[in-house]
N, C-alpha and C positions, 0 to 999 in steps of 0.2 A: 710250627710252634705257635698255639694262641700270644697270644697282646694280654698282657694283664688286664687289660677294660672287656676282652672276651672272654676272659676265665672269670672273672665275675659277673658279667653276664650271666653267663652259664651255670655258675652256682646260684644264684637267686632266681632262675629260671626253672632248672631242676627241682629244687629245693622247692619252689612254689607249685610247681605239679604234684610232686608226691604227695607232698600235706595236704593238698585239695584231691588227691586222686585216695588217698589212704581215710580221710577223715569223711570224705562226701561218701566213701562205700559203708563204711561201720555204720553211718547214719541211716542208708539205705535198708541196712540189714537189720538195726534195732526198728525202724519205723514199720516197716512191712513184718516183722515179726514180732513185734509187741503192741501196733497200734490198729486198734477193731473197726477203723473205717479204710483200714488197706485189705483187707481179708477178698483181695478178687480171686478168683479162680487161676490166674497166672501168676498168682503171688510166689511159689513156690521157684519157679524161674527167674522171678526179678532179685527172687533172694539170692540163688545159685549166678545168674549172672555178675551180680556187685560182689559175691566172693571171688570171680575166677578173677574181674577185674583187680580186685583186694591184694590175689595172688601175683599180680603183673605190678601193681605199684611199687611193692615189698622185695621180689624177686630180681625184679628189670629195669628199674630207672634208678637203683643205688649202683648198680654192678653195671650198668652203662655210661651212667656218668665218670665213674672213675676213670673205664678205659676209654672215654672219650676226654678224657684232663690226663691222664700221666700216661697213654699208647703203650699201657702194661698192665700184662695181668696181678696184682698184690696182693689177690688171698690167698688162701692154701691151695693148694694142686687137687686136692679132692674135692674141694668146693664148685671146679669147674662144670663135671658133669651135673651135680645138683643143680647149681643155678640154670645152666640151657634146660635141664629137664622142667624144672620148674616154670620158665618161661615159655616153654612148647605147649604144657600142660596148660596151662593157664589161659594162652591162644586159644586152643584147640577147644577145651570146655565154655569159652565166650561163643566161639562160631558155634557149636551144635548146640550150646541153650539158645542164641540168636535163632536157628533154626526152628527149633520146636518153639519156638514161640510164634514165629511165621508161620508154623503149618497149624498150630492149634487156630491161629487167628480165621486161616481162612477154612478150618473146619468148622469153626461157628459160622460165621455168614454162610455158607454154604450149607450148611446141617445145623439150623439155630437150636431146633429142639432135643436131640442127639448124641451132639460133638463135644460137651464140653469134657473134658479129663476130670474123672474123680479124683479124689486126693489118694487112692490105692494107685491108680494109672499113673498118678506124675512121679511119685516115688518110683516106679521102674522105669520111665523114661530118666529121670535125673539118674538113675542106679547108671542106665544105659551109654548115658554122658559120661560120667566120669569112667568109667569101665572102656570105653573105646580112649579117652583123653589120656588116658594112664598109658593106655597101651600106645598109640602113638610118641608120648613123649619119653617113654621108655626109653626108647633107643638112646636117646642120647645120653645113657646111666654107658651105653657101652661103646659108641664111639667118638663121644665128644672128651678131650684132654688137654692139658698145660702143658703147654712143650716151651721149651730153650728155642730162641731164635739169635742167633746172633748177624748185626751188619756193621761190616768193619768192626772196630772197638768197642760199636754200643752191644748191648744185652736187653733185648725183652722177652717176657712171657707173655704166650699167646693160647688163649684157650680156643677154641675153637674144634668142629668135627675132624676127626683124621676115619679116611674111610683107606678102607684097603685098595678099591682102584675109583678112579676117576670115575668112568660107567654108573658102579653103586652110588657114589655120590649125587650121580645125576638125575639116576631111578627113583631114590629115596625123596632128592627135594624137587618131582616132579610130582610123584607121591602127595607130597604133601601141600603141595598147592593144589590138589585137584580135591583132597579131600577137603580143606579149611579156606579155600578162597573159588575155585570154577564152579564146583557143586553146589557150595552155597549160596553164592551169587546167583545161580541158576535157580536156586528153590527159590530164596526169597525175592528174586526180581519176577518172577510169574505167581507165586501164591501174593503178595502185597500189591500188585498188577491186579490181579483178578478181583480181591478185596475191594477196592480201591473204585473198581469200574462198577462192581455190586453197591455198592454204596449210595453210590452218587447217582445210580440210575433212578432207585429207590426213592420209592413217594410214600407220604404220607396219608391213613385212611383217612374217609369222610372225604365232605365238601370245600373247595376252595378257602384257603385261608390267607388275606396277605401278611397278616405279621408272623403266624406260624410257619407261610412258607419261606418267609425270609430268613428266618430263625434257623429253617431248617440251610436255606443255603449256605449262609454261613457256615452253620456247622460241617457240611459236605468241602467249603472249601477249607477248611481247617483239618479237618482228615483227609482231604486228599493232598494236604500241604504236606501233614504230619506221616504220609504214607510214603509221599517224593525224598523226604528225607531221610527215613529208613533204609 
């Protein structure tokens, strides 16, 4: 059981991420879609990622906090599968727009004149995204539920997946780390890798320059900083 100075902690903690995690995306989302000096070519992905994130603030830090303060479920029993689906959804659409973002990046430096996604191409990749996010967090519309638990005399509700055997459970969330965390860590640590080395290899035309080329190292060490930390 928390210490009343933890449970307040905890609510001004929570409380201060969502309003920063709910209000920094809406901003995201009006700035890139209503302001004419964001109009980049990956615009349509920074929009889709601040919504799935939008989705995870709203979904997942009100319905965590609770059961992380009262070790019970208190909404309605039908709520449970929405909220896990929502929060899988919501996962799952951040990792594959992460994705496509890392492979458009290194399809321009690799294909500068070629690569970049029309705005007919990004709409069937984002169709793409959400159409595979849905179908992943599906499932849990039909095996996640509120059940009765009781110990000794207490009483909680406990939402969580109920799979038929043990095995399935372990197929499904082996599944799903391969899809939303080994794969993609896989993609984006060799496409932002390769990025990264192209860049910085990279000189500039003409004749020696010292302020230009310092300028330019700079700037190589700030994308390859900006590149380590993706």
């Amino acid at each position: 059981i928390l210490s009343q100075s933890s449970q307040i902690g905890l609510i001004i903690l929570y409380t201060a991420t969502a309003l920063t995690a709910i209000i920094g995306n809406v901003l995201v989302v009006i700035v890139f879609a209503k302001g004419r000096r964001c109009r980049t070519d990956i615009r349509p992905f920074l929009i889709n990622l601040a919504v799935a994130d939008l989705i995870m603030a709203v979904f997942c830090l009100p319905f965590t906090f609770s059961s992380v303060m009262l070790k019970t479920w208190i909404f309605s029993r039908p709520m449970c599968p929405l909220v896990l689906c929502m929060q899988h959804l919501s996962v799952s659409a951040s990792v594959f727009t992460n994705m496509a973002i890392g492979t458009d990046r290194f399809l321009v430096v690799m294909f500068p004149l070629r690569s970049r996604l029309a705005a007919s191409r990004s709409k069937y990749v984002l169709f793409t995204i959400w159409v595979g996010a849905i179908a992943l967090s599906s499932v849990q519309l039909v095996v996640s539920r509120a059940e009765d638990i009781y110990v000794g005399k207490y009483h909680i509700v406990s939402c969580d997946e109920v799979w038929p055997s043990e095995n399935a459970r372990k197929t499904f969330t082996f599944f799903v780390l391969l899809i939303t965390y080994i794969i993609p860590l896989c993609i984006l640590s060799v496409t932002y890798s390769i990025v990264g080395v192209l860049l910085w290899r990279r000189t500039a035309p003409g004749n020696a320059d010292e302020a230009r080329d310092s300028n330019q190292l700079r700037a190589k060490r700030k994308v390859s900083f900006m590149t380590l930390c993706i």
